[in-house]
C-alpha positions, 0 to 999 in steps of 0.5 A: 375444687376438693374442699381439704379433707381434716382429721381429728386427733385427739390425745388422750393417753397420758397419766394424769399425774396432777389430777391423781386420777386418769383425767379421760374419765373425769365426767364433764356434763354427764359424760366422760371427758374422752367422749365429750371431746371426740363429740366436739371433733365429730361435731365439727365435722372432722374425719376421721376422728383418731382417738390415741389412749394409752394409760389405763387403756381398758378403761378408757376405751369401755368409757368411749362409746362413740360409733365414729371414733377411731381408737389407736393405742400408744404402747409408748406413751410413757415417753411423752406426748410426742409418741401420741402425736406419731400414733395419730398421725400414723393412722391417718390415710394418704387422702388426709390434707390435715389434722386438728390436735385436740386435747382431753383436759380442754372440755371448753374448746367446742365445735365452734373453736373447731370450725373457725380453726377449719376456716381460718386454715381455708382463707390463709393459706397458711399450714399451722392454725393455732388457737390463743387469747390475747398473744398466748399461744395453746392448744388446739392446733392444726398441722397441714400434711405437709407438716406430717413428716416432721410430726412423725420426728417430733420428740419428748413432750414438746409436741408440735411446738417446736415446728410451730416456733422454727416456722412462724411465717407460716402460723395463722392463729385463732383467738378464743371467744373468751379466757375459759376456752383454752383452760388445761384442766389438770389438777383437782382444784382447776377442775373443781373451779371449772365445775364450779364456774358451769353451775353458776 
């Protein structure tokens, strides 16, 4: 039996307007964060690994450096994080069974989280994995194909979420190691504190 074929997507086109400054950029352990989290996805063995950029393009792009990453720009981004997710999924080829959506302001979500998300798609037989810690849901998420269609309508900033509240008979979810894993940094002073909490 063909094991699923899963692609990452990782969305990484918006402002940033809390942080002030373009959060892809931001450097987590030596490396730009938008190359930190596409490492995670190559890691994890997704592929391919879509990486959908936007705001502040040029830059972004030179900072990813990564032979395996496949760039798409979202002209639309100002529009909300929706028309990243149609960017992605637009570029993804007919063979692809799945997509893990990944976000650029969640360095702590490792290869591992990944792959128990990959796993738990396997042995449920359920099309949507979401990731959470203790009953609340998050990021990341994985939509099965059969989900793509109305990826591809989805609208505004609600993303996937408002699929994943019409079909709660078909969510599996997979609890994070710990609190930190599922941690947005989205403004200077949670990314001061997470800085602060990996030198410690």
């Amino acid at each position: 039996m063909r094991r699923a074929s899963i692609a990452a997507i990782i969305l990484a086109a918006g402002e940033s307007k809390r942080m002030r400054r373009p959060k892809q950029l931001i450097k987590w352990h030596g490396r730009a964060l938008i190359e930190h989290v596409t490492q995670q996805a190559v890691d994890a063995a997704l592929k391919p690994v879509v990486v959908v950029i936007g705001h502040h393009a040029d830059e972004v792009r030179a900072a990813l450096n990564h032979p395996l990453a496949t760039v798409v720009h979202n002209p639309d981004w100002p529009e909300g994080m929706s028309t990243s997710l149609r960017s992605g999924v637009a570029a993804l080829t007919l063979d692809i069974d799945a997509a893990v959506f990944l976000l650029i302001d969640q360095p702590r979500v490792d290869a591992a989280h990944i792959k128990a998300m990959i796993t738990m798609y396997h042995n449920s037989g359920k099309p949507i994995i979401v990731s959470s810690y203790k009953g609340r849901r998050s990021s990341p998420t994985l939509f099965d194909r059969s989900f793509f269609e109305q990826l591809m309508h989805a609208s505004g900033d609600s993303g996937g979420r408002a699929i994943i509240k019409a079909n709660p008979e078909r969510v599996a979810s997979v609890e994070a190691a710990d609190g930190s894993t599922l941690v947005d940094i989205d403004t200077p002073e949670t990314l001061r504190r997470e800085l602060e909490s990996e030198s410690e």
